[in-house]
Every structure is written in C-alpha cells, then in structure tokens.
N, C-alpha and C positions, 0 to 999 in steps of 0.2 A: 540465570542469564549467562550467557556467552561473550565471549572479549572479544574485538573486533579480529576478523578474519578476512582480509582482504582478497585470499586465495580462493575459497572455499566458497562466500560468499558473490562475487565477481564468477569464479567458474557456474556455479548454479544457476544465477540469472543470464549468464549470455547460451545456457544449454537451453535454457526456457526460453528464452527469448526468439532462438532458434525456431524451435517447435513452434512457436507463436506466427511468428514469419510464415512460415511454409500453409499453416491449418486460416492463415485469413490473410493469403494472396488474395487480389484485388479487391481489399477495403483501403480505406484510407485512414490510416490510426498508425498514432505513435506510441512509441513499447517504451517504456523507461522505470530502470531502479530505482525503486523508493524506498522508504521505511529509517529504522533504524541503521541493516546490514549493506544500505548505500550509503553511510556516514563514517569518517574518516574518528576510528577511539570511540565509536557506541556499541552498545551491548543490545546483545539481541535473544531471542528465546527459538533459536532452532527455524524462523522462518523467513523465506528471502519473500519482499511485497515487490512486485511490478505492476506497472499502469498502463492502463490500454486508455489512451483519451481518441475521442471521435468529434465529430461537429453534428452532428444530427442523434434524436434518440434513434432514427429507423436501422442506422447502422449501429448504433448499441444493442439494440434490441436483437436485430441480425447476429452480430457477435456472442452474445450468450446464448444462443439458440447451435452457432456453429462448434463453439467451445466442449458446450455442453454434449452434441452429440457426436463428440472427440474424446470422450470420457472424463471432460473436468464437471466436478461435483459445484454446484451452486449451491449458495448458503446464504443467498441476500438479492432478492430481487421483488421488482413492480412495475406490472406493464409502466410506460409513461414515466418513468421515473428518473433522477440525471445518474443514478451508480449503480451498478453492480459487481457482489463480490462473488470470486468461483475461487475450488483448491484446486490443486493437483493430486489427483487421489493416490500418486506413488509419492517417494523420495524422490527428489532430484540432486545426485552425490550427497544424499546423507540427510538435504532440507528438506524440509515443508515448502510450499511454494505458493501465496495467495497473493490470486489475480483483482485487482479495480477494473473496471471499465464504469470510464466514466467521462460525461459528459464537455467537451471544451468549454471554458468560458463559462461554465455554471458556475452559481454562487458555490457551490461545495468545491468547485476548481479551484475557484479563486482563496476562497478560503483554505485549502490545500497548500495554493501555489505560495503562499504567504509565509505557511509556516517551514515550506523548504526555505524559501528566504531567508527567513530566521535561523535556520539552524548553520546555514552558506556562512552570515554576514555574521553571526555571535556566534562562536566556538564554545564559548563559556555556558551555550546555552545547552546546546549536545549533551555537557555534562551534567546540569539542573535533569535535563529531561531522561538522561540514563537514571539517577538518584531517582527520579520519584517513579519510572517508570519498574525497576526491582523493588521499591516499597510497596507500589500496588500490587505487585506479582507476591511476593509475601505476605500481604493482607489474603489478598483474594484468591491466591490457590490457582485450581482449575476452574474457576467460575469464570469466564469469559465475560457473561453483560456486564457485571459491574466494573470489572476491568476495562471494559472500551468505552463505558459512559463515563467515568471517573478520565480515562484517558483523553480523551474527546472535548470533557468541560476543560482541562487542564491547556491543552493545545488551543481554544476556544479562549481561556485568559490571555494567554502568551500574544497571540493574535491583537486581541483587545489592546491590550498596551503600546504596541506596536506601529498600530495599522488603523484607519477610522473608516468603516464601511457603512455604506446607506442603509 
C-alpha cells in the first residue's frame, strides 16, 4: 500500500477527469474522486477510483457503450443494472485508473454516499479502514473477489452502525 499522495494522486484524477469531460460532452453526469486516494492520510494500492453518476440507466448504459468504444476496458457490467465498472487500460502518471458509473439515487448510491460520509465526518475511521484494508491485502494477495467481498461486507458494517436504511 502507498501513503497518501496528494500530488500524484489529485494530478491523475483531474488528467482523467479531463478525458472524461471531453469523450461524454452532452451527457449529464457528474465525475468525482473517490476511493481511498481522495482521502486526506489513506493508503492506497497504485489506483485512483472516479465516479461517473447519471439519473437514468439509458445514459449509463450509453456511457459504457461510449467509454468502452474510447478504449476503456470494462470489467463489471448488466444491461439494466444501477453500476458499472471500466479501467483505463494505460497508466495515467504512473496509476491505474478504475471508472464507476453509476446510478444517482440508487440504493448502491446511497449506500456509497453514506460511507464517504463517514470517512468526511470520523477521521479516526480512515484509519480503521486503511488498517483492515492492508490486512486484507496481505491475506489475499492478488486474489481480488475475496478482497472486494471481505471489503464491501466490512464498508456494509460501518454503514449499519451508522446509518438505518429501509
């Protein structure tokens, strides 16, 4: 894992963001940093996350159809569905770059939107979630499913205690 990198980090996502801009002139979607490497003292593994949210799947679906035939590589899609994940199949200065699009207002938004919350409003939490997020990475290597299920339940608790949703 990597210490935070406010330069390197911030320059990567606003060069992508860039590209972003230009390859989905006239949709209506907002681009914004997420992940770990948009948090102020978190650790990250080599990749900056950005979010493409929309208010209809037709313009999701359009979006990963645009993306894709831009050269970004998808890895997570279903007609109908409220997310989709795509990489960027180069470096961007050095990172990895993996895109969300995904649904406004969807319960996985929401539930999203919850846990930037959390990380804004408890500081102390940033640092639980760096700590368990390098112990799963030293568990599980390069095996990615169990590292996003185990991450996912974990964010999924944090959530829970938190927050009470229907």
């Amino acid at each position: 894992m990597l210490r935070f990198d406010p330069t390197g980090w911030g320059l990567t996502y606003q060069e992508e963001k860039n590209n972003l801009q230009y390859y989905l002139k006239g949709f209506k979607a907002a681009i914004n940093h997420i992940g770990a490497t948009a948090y102020k003292n978190s650790h990250s593994n080599r990749n900056v996350d950005i979010l493409i949210t929309v208010n209809s799947l037709a313009d999701l679906n359009a979006i990963v159809v645009r993306l894709q035939s831009k050269g970004y590589k998808l890895i997570n899609y279903e007609e109908g569905h409220e997310c989709s994940t795509l990489v960027v199949p180069k470096k961007v200065l050095g990172y990895g770059v993996t895109i969300k699009v995904m649904l406004y207002a969807s319960e996985i938004y929401k539930r999203y939107d919850a846990f930037i919350t959390l990380l804004k409003e408890h500081e102390n939490l940033v640092k639980l979630y760096n700590e368990f997020r390098d112990e799963l990475t030293r568990k599980c290597g390069s095996d990615w499913k169990p590292y996003r299920k185990l991450k996912t339940n974990y964010i999924n608790l944090l959530i829970e205690d938190h927050f009470k949703f229907e």
